[in-house]
N, C-alpha and C positions, 0 to 999 in steps of 0.2 A: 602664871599659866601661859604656856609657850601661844604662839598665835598661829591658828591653822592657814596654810597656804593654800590655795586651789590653781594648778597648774592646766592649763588648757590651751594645747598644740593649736595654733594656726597656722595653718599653709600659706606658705610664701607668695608672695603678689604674684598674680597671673598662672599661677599651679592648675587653679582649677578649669583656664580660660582655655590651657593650654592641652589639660585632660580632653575638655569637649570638643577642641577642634581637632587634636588627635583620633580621636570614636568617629568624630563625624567623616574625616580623610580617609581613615581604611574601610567605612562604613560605604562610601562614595566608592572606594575601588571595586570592595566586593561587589555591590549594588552593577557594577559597570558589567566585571569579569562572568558572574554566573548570569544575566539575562544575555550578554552574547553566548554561551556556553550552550545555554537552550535551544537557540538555532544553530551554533555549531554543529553540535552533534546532529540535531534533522539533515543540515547541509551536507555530511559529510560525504565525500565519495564513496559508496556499498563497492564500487570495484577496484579503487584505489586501496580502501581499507581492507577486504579479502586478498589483497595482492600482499600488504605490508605483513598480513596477517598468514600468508603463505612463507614468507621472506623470516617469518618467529620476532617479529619486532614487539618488544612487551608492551610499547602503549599502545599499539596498536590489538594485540590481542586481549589489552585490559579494555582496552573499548567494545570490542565482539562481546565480551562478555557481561557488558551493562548493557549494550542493546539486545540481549538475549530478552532481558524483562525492561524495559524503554521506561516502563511508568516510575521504577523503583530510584535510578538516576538522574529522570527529570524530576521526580517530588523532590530529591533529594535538593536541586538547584533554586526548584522555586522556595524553600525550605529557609534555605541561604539567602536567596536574594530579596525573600519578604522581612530575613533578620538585619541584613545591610539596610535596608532601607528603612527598617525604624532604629538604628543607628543613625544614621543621617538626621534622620525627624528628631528624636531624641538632644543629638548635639545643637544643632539647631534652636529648637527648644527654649536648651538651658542657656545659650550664648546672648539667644533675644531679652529672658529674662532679666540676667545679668546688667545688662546695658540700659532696663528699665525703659524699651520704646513705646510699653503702653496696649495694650488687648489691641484697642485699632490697627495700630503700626502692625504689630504682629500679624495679626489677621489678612491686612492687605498684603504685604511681602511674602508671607506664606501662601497662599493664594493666588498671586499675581505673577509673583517673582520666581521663588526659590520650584515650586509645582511644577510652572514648563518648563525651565532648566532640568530637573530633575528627568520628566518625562523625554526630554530631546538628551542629552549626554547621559542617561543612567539605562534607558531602556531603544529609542530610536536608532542613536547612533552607534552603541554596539552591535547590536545586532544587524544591523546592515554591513558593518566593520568583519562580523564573524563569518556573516553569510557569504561574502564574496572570499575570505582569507583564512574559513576554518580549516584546509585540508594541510596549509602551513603553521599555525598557532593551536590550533586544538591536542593536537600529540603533546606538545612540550608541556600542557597545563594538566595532562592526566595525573601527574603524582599531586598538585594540591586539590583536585578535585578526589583522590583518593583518601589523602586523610579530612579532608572537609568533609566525605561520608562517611567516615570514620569515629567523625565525631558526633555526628546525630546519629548515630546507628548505637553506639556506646550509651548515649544520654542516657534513654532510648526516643531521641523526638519522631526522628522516619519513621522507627516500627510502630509507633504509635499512631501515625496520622496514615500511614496506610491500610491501619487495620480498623481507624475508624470510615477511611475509605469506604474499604472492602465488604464491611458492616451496614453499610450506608444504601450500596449497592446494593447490598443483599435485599433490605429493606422494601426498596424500593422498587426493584426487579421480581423478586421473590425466589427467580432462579437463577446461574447462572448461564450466558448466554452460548451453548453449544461450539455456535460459531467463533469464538472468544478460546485457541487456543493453541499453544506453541510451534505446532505444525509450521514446517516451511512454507508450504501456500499459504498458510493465514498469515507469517512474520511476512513474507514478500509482500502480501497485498495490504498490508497495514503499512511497511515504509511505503508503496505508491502512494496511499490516501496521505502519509503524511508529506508528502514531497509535490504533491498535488496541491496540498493548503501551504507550504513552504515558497510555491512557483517555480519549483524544480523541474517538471515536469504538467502537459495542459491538463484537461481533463478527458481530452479524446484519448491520449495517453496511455492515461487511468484505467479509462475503459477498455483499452486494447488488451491492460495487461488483466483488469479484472475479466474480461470475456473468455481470453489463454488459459487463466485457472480453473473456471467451471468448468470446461470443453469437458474436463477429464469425468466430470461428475451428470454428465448431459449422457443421455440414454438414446441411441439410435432410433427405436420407436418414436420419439420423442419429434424426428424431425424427417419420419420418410415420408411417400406419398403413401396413403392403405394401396393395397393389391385392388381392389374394387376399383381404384380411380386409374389404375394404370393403364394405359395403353400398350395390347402387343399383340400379335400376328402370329394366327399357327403356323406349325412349318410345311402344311400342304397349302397353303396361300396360294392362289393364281396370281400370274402377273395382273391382270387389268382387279383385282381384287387386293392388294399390295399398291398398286398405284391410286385406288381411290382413298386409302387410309391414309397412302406420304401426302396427298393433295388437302385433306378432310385437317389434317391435326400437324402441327408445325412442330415435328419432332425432328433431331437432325439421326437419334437413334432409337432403334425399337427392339427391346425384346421378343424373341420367338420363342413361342410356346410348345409343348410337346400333346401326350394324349389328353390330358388336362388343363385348366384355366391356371394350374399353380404349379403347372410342372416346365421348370426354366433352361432351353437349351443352351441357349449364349444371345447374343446380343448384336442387329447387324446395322450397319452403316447404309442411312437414307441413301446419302449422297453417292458413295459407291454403289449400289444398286443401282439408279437411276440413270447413272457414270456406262453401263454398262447394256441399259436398252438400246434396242428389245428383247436384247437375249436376258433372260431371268433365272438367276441362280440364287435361294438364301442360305442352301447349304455351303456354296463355295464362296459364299464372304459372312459367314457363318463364326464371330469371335466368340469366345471363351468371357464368362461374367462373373465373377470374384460375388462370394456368399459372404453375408455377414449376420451374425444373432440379434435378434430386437434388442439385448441387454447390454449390447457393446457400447462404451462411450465412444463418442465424437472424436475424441482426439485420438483414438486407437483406429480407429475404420478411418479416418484421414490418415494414416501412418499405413496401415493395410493397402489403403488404395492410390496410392503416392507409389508404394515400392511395388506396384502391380502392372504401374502407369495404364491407372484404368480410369475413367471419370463415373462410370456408372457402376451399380450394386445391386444384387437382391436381398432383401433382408428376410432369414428363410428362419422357421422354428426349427423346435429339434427335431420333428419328424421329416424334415426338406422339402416342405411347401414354400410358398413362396407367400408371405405374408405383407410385404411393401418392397419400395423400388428409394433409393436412394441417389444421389449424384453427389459429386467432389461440391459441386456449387451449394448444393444444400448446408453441407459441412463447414465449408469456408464462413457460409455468415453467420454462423453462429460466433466465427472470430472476428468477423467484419462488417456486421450487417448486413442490412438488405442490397441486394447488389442486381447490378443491368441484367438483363438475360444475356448468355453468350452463347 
């Protein structure tokens, strides 16, 4: 009876030594390349990249077109660089095993050693590295970061972890959040917030540029004086009744009123009146005052009274009563805050 043989491959010396420090090296690169990549892209110049992206440069308009959705190409990165990084751990691992240094040994070099290395060259210094040099490295790495989406998108890992997201969200919100949508004022004021947490820009910034966006959604009513608190002079005023009101109330201009409390002839200059005692005329320095609707936004009635070069307004219904009194200065700190009187 012939005698059975049992053949059983072993890998050549150091095959396997050589497998995990290979996993562990490109585990180490990736790990480096997608956590700078993640502030690259926050970093990136929005007017450098609009420009290259005017000029038809493809990574550059392959970039416009992941930060159309920012969340779906950053999962993608942290996706990658949480798998680089249990590559690393991984090779690691099996090489400590290998060498037989013992749970302790292990324990403390993991721990002590290989942990803030990892954290300063895998996460610290790329990303400081990205953040001052993405507007020159980031273009050239759009094609491996295209098939590296490519391939969690295939698996299916991305689609899946952001529809457990999105699920998650739901969950917990219940709804989604109105404010939360593609709109250029919402992508513009979502890159400030994120270039704001980048140090791209301060926070006073931020807020200049978030105060520019409501303007347009802020309602006149919203910021005039009422007609009841306004002060204004009919147009049969007497001089010494005209001069106890410019002495009484520290206005530099007053509206003149016609047969009623709401009916608004134009608007006239303290100081030229005053300019011109004792002779008293309101008809002859008697200007013209630009009307604007309760329901006009801020940023439209600043455009209206900019190209009118007017500082002052009535804000009138639809029947041309005069329902409140506006000023440029009002307007302005709704983009600037509270501001001196002038």
């Amino acid at each position: 009876m012939a005698e059975e043989v049992l053949l059983v491959w072993t890998p050549p010396p150091g095959l396997a030594e050589a497998f995990w420090l290979v996993l562990g090296v490109l585990g180490l690169i990736g790990s480096i390349l997608f956590s700078g990549l993640e502030t690259g892209l926050y970093a990136l110049s929005r007017l450098r990249l609009q420009l290259r992206c005017y000029q038809k440069d493809a990574a550059a308009l392959q970039i416009s077109r992941w930060m159309e959705d920012p969340g779906n190409i950053l999962g993608g990165l942290l996706i990658w660089q949480n798998m680089s990084n249990y590559m690393v751990s991984a090779a690691i691992t099996m090489l400590m095993e290998r060498d037989r240094l013992g749970t302790a040994a292990e324990t403390i070099l993991s721990g002590i050693v290989i942990a803030p290395l990892m954290l300063i060259f895998a996460e610290i210094v790329p990303k400081d590295l990205f953040y001052s040099y993405t507007d020159r490295w980031t273009y050239h790495l759009v094609r491996p970061i295209r098939w590296s989406m490519a391939v969690i998108t295939v698996i299916p890992v991305l689609p899946l972890v952001r529809w457990l997201g999105a699920a998650s969200l739901g969950v917990l919100r219940g709804k989604s959040d109105p404010m939360e949508n593609g709109s250029p004022p919402h992508r513009l004021l979502r890159i400030a917030q994120e270039s704001t947490a980048s140090g791209l820009i301060s926070d006073a910034q931020q807020e200049l540029i978030s105060r520019s966006l409501h303007m347009a959604h802020i309602a006149v009513r919203e910021v005039m004086i009422p007609w009841n608190r306004v002060i204004g002079v009919p147009v049969g005023i007497s001089a010494k009744g005209f001069e106890a009101i410019a002495r009484r109330y520290n206005h530099s201009r007053l509206p003149v009123l016609g047969h009623s409390a709401d009916e608004v002839l134009g608007v006239v200059n303290v100081v030229d009146i005053l300019a011109e005692w004792p002779s008293f005329s309101l008809q002859a320095n008697l200007d013209r005052i630009i009307t604007l609707l309760p329901d006009q936004s801020v940023r439209s009635s600043l455009t209206l009274m900019q190209k009118a070069r007017q500082t002052i307004a009535v804000v009138v219904n639809r029947n041309g009563k005069a329902v409140g009194l506006v000023t440029i200065k009002d307007l302005v700190e709704e983009l600037l805050g509270e501001l001196a009187d002038w």
